[in-house]
VOFI-839566 format. One record per residue (C-alpha): residue number from 1; x, y, z; residue in three letters. Coordinates in steps of 0.1 Angstrom, whole numbers, plus 5000, padded with zeros to 4 digits. Layout:
BEGIN
NODE seq east north   up type
NODE NUM    X     Y    Z  ALA
...
***
This chain:
BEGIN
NODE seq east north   up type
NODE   1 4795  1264 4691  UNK
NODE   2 4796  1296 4663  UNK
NODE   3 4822  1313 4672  UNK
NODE   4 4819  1354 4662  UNK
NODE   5 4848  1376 4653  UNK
NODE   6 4874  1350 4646  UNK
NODE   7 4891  1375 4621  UNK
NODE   8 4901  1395 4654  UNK
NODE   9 4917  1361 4665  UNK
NODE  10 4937  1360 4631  UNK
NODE  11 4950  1395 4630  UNK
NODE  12 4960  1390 4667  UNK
NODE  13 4984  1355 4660  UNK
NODE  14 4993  1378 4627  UNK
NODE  15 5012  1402 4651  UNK
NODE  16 5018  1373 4679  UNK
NODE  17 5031  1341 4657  UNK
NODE  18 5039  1321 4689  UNK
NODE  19 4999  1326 4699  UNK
NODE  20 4991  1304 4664  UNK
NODE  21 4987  1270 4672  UNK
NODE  22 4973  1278 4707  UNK
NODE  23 4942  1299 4692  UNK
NODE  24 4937  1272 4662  UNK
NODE  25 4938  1245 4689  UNK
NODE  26 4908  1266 4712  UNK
NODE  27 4889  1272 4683  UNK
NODE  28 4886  1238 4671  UNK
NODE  29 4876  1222 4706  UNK
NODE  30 4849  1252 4710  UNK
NODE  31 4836  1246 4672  UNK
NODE  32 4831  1210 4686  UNK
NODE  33 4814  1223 4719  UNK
NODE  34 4782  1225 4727  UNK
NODE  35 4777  1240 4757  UNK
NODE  36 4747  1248 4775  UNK
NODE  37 4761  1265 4808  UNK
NODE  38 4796  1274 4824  UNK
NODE  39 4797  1244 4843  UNK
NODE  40 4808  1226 4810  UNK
NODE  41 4834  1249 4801  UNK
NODE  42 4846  1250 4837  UNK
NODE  43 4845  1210 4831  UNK
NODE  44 4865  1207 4803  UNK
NODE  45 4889  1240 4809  UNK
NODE  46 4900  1239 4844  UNK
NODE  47 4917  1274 4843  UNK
NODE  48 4887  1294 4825  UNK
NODE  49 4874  1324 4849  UNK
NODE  50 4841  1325 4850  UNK
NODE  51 4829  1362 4852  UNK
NODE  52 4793  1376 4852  UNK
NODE  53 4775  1385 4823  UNK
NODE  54 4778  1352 4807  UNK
NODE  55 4817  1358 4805  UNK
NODE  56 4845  1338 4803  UNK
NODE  57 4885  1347 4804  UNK
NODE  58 4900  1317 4787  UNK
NODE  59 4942  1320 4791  UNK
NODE  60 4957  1304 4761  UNK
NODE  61 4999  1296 4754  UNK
NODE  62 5005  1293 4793  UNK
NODE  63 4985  1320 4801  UNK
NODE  64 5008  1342 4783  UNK
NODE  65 4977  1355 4762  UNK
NODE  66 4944  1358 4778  UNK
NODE  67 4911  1361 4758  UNK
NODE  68 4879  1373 4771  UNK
NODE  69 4847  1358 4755  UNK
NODE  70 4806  1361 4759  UNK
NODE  71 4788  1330 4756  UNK
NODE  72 4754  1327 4739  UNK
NODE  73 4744  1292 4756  UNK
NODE  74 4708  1293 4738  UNK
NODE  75 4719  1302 4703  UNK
NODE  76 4754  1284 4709  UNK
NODE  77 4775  1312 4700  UNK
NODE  78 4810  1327 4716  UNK
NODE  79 4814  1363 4709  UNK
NODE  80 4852  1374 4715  UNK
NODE  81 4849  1404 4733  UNK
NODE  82 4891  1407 4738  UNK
NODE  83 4926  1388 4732  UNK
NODE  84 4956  1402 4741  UNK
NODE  85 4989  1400 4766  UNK
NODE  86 4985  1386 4802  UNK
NODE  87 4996  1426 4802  UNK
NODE  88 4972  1440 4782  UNK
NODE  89 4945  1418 4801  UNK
NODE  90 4952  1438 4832  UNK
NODE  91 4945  1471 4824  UNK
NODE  92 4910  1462 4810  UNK
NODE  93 4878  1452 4828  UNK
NODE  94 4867  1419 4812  UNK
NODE  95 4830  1422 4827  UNK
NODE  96 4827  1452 4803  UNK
NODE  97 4855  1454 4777  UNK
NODE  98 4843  1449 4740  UNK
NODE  99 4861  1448 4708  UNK
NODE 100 4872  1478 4689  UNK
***
């Protein structure tokens, strides 16, 4: 899988060291994915919500850091839509929330 917008996953484990190794590690398993529906991520990642809209909230470090993706099965692409704090993941609406 292509994975869009990992810049916004570098500046956020820039602010958040402790978020580093558990972002790398998620981007190289997805980079080596190729996933054709949510069953496959449900499959693999046991704790991934799946939401509508072809959306998944993957939590990452514990759960401490929660990260909101779109999934492009037919052009095998994740578009990060949001990262932040379990906190910060509260007061958005991951069916609709997009990057800034």
């Amino acid at each position: 899988m292509r994975i869009i917008a990992v810049r916004t996953l570098r500046n956020f484990w820039e602010r958040h060291p402790d978020a580093e190794q558990p972002i790398k590690a998620w981007v190289d398993e997805v980079k080596h994915a190729a996933w054709d529906n949510s069953h496959q991520i449900k499959a693999h990642y046991r704790h991934a919500s799946i939401l509508k809209s072809r959306r998944v909230v993957f939590n990452l470090k514990g759960n401490a850091y929660r990260l909101v993706v779109a999934v492009a099965y037919r052009y095998g692409a994740v578009y990060i839509k949001f990262i932040g704090t379990h906190r910060q993941y509260d007061a958005i609406n991951a069916d609709t929330v997009e990057m800034e």
